[in-house]
N, C-alpha and C positions, 0 to 999 in steps of 0.2 A: 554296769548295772547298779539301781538304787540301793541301797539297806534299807529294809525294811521298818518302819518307825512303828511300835509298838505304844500306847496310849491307854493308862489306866484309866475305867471308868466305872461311873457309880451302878452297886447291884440293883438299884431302883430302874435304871434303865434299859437291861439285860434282862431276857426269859428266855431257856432252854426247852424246847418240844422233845418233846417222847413219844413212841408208837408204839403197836403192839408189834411184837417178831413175827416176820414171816408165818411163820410155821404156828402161831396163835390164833385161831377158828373158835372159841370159847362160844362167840356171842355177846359176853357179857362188858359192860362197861363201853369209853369211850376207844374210839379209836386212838384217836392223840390226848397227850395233855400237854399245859403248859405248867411251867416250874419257875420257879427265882433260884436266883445261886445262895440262896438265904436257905430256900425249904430242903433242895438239894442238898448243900451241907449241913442239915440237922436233919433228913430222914432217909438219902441215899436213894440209890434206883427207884423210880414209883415203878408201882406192881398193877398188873390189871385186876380185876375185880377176882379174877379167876386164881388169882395167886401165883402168873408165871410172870416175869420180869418184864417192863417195857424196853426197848432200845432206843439210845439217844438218835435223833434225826439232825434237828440244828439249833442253832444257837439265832436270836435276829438280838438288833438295837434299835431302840428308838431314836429317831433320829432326830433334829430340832425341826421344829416348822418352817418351812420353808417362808413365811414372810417372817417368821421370827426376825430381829435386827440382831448385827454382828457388834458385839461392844470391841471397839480398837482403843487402845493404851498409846498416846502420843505424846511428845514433849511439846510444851505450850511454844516454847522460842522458836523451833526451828522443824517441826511439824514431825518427827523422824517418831517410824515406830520402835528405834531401836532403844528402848529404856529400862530403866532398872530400878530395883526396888530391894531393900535390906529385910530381911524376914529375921524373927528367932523360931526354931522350930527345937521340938524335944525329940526323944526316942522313946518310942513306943513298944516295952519289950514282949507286948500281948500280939501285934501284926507286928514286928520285926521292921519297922522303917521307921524314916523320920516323918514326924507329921507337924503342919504347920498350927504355930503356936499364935503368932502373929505379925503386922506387917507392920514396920517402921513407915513415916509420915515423910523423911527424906528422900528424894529420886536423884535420880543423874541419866543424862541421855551419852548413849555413846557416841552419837554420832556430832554433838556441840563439846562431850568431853568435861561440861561441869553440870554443876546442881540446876535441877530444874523443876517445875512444878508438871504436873503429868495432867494432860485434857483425856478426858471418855468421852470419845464421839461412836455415833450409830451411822456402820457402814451400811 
């Protein structure tokens, strides 16, 4: 069976729905709402108009446009997408991870095993 591949992404991309509970008959306010993981972590549960709590429903992403074009990273010599690149990144002790500082201008393809210059073609 696969492991599952987790994939952090930006909160600009993400909105979480809320409903009213079951058992909420007010009247008042919407049915759903939509939220960002921004408003959520600075105001918590949104509340219906009524003042009893919404319940989360789901989470969606947006997802790229399907004619959107696919940028692929390849080695100029020998086509392979298997290449690499030198980064410095710092630590970020406000979100606890490293986060990238920036990218060095040297590559190397693994699959030629030396230096090489790197093509961006639109799959």
């Amino acid at each position: 069976m696969k492991k599952p591949v987790w994939k952090k992404i930006a909160d600009n991309v993400v909105q979480h729905i809320w409903k009213k509970a079951d058992d909420d008959d007010c009247g008042e306010g919407p049915e759903t709402v939509v939220v960002s993981p921004d408003w959520y972590e600075e105001n918590g549960t949104p509340i219906c108009f009524c003042g009893q709590d919404m319940v989360y429903s789901h989470t969606e992403i947006l997802l790229p446009d399907a004619e959107e074009k696919i940028i692929v990273m390849r080695c100029a010599k020998c086509k392979s997408t298997d290449v690499r690149r030198d980064a410095d990144v710092i630590w970020d002790k406000q979100r606890q991870e490293w986060v990238l500082n920036g990218i060095f201008d040297s590559a190397v393809c693994e699959t030629c095993g030396t230096s090489t210059r790197i093509e961006e073609i639109e799959e």
